[in-house]
Backbone as a printed PyTorch tensor [residue, N CA C, xyz], in Angstrom:
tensor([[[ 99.4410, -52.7030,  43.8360],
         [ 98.7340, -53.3770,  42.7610],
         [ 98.9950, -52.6330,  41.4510]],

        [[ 99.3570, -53.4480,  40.7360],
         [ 99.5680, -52.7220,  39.0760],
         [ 98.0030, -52.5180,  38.5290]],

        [[ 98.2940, -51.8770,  37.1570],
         [ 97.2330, -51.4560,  36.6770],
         [ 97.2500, -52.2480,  35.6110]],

        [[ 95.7640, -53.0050,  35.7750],
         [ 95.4140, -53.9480,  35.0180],
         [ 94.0430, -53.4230,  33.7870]],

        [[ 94.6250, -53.9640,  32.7680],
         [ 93.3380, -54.0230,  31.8430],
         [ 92.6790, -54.9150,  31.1400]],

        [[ 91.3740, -54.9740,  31.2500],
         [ 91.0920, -56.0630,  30.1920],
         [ 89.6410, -55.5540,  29.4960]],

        [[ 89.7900, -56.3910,  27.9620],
         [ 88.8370, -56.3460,  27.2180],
         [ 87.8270, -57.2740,  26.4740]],

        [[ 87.3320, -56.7620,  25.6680],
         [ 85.9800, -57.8020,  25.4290],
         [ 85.4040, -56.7000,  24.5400]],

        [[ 84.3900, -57.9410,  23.5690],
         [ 83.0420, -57.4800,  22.8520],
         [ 82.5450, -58.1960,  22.6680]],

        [[ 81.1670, -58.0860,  22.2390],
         [ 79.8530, -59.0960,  21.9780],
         [ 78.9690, -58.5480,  20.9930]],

        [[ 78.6120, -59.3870,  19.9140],
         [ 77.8120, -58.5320,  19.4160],
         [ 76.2500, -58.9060,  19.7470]],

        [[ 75.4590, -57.5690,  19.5990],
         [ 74.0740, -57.4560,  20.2980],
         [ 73.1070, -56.6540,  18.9830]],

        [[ 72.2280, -57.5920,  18.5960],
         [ 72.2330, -57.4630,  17.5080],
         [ 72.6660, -57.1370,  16.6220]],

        [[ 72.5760, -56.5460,  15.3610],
         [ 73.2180, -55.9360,  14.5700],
         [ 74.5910, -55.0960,  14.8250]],

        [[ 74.9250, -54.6780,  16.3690],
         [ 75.9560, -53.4960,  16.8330],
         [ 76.7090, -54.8870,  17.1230]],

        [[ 77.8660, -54.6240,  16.9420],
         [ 79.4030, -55.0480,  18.3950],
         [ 79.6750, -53.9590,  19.3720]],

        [[ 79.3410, -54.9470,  20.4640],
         [ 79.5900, -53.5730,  21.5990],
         [ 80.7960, -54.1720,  22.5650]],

        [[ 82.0740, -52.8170,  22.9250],
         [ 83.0300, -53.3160,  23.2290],
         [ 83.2430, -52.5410,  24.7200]],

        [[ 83.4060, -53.7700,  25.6460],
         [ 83.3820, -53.4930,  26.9700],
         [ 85.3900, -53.3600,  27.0930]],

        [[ 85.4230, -52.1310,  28.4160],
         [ 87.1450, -52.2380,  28.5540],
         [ 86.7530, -51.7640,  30.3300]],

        [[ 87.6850, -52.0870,  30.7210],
         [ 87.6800, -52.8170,  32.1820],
         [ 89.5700, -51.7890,  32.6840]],

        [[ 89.0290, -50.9810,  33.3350],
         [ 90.6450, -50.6920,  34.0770],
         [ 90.8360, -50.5890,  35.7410]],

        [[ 91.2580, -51.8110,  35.5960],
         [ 91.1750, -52.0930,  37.4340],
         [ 92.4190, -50.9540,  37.8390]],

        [[ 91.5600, -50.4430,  38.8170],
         [ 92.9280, -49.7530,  40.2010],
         [ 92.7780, -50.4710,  41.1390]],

        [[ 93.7590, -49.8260,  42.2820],
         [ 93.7750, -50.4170,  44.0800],
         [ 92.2020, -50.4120,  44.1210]],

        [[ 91.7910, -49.5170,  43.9240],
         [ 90.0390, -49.3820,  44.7440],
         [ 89.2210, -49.0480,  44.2050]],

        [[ 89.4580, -48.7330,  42.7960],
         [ 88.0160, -48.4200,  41.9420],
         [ 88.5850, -49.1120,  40.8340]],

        [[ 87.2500, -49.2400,  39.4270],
         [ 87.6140, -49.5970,  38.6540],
         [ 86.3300, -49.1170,  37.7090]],

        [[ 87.2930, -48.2240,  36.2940],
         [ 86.8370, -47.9090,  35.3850],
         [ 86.2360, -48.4580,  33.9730]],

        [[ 84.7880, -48.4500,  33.9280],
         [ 84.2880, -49.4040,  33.0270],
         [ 83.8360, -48.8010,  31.5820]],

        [[ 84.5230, -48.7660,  30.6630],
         [ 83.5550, -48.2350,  29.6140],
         [ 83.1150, -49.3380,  28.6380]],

        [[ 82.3790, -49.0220,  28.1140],
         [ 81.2750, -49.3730,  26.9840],
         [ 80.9610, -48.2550,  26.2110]],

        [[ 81.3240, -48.9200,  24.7730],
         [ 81.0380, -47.8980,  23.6190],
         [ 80.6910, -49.3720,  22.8170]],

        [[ 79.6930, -48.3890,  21.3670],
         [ 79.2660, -49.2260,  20.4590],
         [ 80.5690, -49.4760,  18.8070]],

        [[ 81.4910, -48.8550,  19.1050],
         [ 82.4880, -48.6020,  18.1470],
         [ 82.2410, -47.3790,  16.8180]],

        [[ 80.9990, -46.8000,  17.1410],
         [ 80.2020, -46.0460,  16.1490],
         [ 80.8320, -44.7730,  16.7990]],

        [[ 81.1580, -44.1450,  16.1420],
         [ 81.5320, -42.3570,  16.2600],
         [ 80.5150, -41.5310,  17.1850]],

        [[ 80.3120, -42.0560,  18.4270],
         [ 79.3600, -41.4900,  19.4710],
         [ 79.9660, -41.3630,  20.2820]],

        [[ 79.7620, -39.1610,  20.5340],
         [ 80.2680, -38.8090,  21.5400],
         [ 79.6370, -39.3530,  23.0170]],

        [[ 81.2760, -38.8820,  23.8880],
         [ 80.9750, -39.2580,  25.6660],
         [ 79.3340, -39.6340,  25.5980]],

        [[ 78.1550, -40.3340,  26.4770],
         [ 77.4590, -39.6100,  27.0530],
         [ 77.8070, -39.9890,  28.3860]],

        [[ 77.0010, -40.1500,  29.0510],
         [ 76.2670, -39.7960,  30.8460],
         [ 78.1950, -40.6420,  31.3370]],

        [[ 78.4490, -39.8970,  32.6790],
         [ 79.2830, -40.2430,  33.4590],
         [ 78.5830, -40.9580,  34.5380]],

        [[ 78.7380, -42.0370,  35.3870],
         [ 78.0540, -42.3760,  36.4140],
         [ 79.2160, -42.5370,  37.2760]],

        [[ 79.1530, -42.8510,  38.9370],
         [ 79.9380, -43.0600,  39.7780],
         [ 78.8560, -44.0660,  40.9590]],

        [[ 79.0470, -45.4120,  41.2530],
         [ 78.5640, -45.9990,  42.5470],
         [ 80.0820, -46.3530,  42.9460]],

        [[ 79.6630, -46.1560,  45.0430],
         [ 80.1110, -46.4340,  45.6910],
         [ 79.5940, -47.8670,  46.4600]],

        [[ 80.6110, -49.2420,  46.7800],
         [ 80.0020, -50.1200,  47.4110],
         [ 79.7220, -50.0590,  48.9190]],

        [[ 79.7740, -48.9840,  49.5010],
         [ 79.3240, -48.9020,  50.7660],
         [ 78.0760, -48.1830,  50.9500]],

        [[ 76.8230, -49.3980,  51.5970],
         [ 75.9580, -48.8390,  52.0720],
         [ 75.6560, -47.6990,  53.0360]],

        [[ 74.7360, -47.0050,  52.8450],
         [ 74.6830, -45.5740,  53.7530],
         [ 73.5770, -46.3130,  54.6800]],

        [[ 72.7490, -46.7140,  54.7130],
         [ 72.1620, -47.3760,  55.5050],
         [ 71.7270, -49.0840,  55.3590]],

        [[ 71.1550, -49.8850,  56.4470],
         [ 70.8980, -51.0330,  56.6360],
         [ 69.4550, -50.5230,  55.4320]],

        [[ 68.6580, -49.8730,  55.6960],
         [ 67.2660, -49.7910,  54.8070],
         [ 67.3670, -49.7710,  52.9970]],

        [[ 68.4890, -49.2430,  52.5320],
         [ 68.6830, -49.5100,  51.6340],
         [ 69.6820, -50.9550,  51.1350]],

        [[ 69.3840, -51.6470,  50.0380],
         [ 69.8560, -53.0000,  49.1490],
         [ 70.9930, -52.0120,  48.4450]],

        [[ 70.5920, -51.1840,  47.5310],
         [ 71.7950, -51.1940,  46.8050],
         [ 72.5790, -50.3860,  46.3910]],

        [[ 73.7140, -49.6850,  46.3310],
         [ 75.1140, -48.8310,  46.8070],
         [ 74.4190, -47.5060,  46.4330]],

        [[ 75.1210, -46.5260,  46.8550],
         [ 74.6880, -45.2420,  46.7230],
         [ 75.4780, -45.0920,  45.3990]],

        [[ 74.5120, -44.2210,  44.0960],
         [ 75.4910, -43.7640,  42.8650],
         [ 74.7480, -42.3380,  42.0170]],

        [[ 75.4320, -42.0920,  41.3370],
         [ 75.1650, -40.8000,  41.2850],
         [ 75.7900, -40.4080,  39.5010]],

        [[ 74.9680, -39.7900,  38.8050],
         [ 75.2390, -39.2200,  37.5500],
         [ 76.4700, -37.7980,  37.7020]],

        [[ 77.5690, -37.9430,  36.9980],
         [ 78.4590, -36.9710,  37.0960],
         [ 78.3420, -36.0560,  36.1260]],

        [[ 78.1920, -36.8460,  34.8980],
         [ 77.9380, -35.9370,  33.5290],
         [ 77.0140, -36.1540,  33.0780]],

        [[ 76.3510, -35.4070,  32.3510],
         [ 74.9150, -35.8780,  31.3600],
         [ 73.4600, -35.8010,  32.4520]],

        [[ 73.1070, -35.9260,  31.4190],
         [ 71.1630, -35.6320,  32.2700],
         [ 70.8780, -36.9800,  32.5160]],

        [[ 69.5370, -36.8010,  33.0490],
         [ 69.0210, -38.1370,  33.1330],
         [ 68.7680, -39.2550,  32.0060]],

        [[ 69.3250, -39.1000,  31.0620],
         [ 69.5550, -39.8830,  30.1890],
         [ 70.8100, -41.6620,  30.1740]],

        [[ 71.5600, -40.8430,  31.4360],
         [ 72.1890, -41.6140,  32.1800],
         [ 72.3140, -42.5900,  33.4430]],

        [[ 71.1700, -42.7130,  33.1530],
         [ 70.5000, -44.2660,  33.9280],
         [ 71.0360, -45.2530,  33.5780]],

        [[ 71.2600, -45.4150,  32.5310],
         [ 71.7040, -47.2900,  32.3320],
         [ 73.0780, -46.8850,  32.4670]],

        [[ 74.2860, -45.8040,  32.4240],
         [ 75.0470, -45.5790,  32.9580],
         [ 75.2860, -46.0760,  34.8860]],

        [[ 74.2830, -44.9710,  35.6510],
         [ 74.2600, -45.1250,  36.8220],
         [ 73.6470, -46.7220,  36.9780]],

        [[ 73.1220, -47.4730,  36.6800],
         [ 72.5320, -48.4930,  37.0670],
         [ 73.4960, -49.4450,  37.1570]],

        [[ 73.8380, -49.5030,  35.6680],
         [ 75.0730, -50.5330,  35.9060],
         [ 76.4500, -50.2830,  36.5890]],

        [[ 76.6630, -48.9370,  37.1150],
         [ 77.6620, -49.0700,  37.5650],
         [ 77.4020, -49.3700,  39.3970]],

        [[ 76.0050, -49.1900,  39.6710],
         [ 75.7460, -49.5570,  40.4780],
         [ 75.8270, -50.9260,  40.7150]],

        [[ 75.6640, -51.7230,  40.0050],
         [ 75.4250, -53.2660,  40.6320],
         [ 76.6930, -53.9060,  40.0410]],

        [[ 77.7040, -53.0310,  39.6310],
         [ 79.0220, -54.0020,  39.2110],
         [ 79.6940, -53.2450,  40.5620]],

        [[ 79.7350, -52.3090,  41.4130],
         [ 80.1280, -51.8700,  42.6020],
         [ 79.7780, -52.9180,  43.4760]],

        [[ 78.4370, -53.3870,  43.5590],
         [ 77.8390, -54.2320,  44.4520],
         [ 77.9530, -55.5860,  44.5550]],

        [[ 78.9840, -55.8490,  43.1600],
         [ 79.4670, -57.5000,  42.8330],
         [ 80.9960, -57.1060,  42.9370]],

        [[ 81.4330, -56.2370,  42.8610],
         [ 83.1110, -55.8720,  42.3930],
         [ 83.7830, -55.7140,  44.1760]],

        [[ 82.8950, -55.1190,  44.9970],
         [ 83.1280, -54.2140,  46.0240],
         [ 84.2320, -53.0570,  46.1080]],

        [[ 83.9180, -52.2340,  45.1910],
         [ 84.9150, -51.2200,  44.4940],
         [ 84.0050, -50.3560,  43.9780]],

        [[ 84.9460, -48.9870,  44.2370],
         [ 83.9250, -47.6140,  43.2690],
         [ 84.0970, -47.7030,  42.1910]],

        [[ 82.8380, -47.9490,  41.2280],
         [ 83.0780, -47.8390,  40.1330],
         [ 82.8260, -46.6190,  39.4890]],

        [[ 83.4470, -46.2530,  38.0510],
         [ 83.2950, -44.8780,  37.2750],
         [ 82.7730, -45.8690,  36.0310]],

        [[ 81.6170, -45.5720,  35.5380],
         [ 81.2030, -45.3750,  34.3160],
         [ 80.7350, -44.8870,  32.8500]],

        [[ 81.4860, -44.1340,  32.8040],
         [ 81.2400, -43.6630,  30.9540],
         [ 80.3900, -44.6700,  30.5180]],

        [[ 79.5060, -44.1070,  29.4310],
         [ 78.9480, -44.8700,  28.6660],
         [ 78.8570, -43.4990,  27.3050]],

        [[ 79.1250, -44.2540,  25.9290],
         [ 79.3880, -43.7840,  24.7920],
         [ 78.2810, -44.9050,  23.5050]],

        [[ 77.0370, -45.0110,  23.8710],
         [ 76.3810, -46.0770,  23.2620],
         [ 75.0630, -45.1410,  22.1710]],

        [[ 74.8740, -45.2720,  21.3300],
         [ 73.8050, -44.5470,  20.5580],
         [ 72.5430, -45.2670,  21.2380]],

        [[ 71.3020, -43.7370,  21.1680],
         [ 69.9680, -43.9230,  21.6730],
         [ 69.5530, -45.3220,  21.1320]],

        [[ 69.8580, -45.8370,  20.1880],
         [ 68.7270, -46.2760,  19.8160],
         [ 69.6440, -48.1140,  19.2100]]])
């Protein structure tokens, strides 16, 4: 499988926020930045394989950054769980 990319933006209120998409064989790297001069934050990583029947939804885990990186881990959780692929998520978006 070649390495595919694709892109996109939307604007959300006042910001344009620009999504980029880099498919591999088995994972696929998602970033989102606001186009504003904001460093890295939070790294996230979900995997689409359940560890158990008791849990709904993929196991994922913050790589970089504090807990500030929730909406990092979250979403890369449930695009694993629609994609069926590990996803890596950067997110580069201002607090506020």
């Amino acid at each position: 499988m070649a390495l595919e990319v694709e892109a996109f933006s939307e604007s959300l209120g006042e910001s344009l926020v620009r999504y980029q998409f880099l498919w591999l064989e088995s994972s696929v790297w998602v970033w989102v930045n606001s186009g504003r001069s904001v460093p890295m934050g939070a790294m996230a990583v979900s995997s689409p394989i359940q560890v158990s029947t008791m849990e709904r939804d993929p196991p994922s885990s913050i790589l970089i950054g504090t807990l500030d990186g929730e909406f990092a881990k979250r979403v890369a959780r449930k695009l694993a769980k629609r994609f069926g692929l590990m996803v890596y998520m950067p997110s580069s978006l201002p607090k506020n």
